[in-house]
N, C-alpha and C positions, 0 to 999 in steps of 0.2 A: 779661711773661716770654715768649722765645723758645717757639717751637714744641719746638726738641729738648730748652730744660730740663725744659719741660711733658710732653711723653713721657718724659722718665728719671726724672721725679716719679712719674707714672703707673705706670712698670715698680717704681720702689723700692717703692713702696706696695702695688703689687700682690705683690712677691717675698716682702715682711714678712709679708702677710696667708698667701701661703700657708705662710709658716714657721714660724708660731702655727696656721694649721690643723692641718697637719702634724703637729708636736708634742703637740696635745689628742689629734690620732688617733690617734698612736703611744703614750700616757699609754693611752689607754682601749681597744687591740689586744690590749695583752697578758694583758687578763681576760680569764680561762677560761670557756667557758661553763658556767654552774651555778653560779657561783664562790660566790654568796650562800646555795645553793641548804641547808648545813646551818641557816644562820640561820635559812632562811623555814622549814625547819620545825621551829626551837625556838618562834618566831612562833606556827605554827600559825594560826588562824582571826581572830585580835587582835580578839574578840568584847570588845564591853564594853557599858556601860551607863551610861557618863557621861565625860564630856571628862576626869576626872581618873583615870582609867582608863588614857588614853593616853600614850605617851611615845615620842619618837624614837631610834635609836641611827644614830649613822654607822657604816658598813661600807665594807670597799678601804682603798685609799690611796693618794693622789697621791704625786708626785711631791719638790712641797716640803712637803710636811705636809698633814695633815689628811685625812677620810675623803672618798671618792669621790662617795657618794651618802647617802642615810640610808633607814629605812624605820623604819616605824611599827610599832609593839606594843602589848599591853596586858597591863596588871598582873593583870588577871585569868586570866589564862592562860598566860602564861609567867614562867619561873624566870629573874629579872634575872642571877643570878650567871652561871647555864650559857650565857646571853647573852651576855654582855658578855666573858664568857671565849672562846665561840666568833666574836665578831666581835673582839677582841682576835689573835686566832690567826690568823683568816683576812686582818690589815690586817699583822702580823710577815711572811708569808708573802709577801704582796702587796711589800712595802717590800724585803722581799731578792733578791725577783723582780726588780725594777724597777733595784735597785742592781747586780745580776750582767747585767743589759741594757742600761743605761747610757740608758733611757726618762728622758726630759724633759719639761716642765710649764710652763705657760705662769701656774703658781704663782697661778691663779685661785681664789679661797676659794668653795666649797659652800656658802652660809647655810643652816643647819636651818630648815626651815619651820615645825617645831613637828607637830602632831598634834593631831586632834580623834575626840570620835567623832559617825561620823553610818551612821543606818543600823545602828547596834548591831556598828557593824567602825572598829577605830582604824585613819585615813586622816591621810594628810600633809597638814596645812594649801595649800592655793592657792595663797598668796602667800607669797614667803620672807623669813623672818624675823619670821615670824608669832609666834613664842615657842612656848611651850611647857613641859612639862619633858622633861630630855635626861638619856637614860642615859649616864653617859660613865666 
């Protein structure tokens, strides 16, 4: 390959990359700071006393589906309905934001990691796609 294809390889590849970086930052700009911030404390402490205790919910929401991130709770301590109603509201909210913005997504899927407890506080698994059970 010529020198100048192999530079217009190099600029294409590099324009893509920043077109998809771009995109994820402009997806993930238009969260408000705090935006989770009623969830975390329906949350509260996600104290438990055994892995079955824990459970994930996703919160947000991209761009082609699906929620942003997840965080972890436990059944011990919060009310799953007033949950899932307020991370439901908060991803409505998110989704009409994003459509009156005209934010874009590079349509990359979140895995739930699942949720354990350690330490007597329900934490997001390490590895994604660890399972779990998932409030949804």
């Amino acid at each position: 390959m010529n020198t100048h294809l192999r530079d217009a390889a190099r600029l294409l590849a590099i324009t893509a990359t920043l077109a998809l970086t771009s995109a994820c930052a402009t997806e993930g700009a238009a969260k408000p700071t705090g935006e989770t911030d009623p969830i975390r404390a329906l949350i509260g402490d996600a104290a438990c006393s055994s892995d079955a205790q824990c459970r994930t919910i996703g919160v947000g929401a991209k761009a082609c589906g699906g929620p942003q991130s997840y965080l972890a709770w436990s059944t011990a301590r919060t009310d799953e309905g007033a949950l899932r109603a307020a991370a439901e509201q908060q991803a409505s909210t998110r989704r009409d934001d994003m459509a009156r913005s005209g934010i874009v997504s590079t349509c990359s899927i979140v895995p739930d990691p699942g949720a354990i407890c350690s330490a007597g506080v329900c934490r997001l698994r390490a590895t994604p796609g660890g399972g779990g059970a998932v409030a949804r």
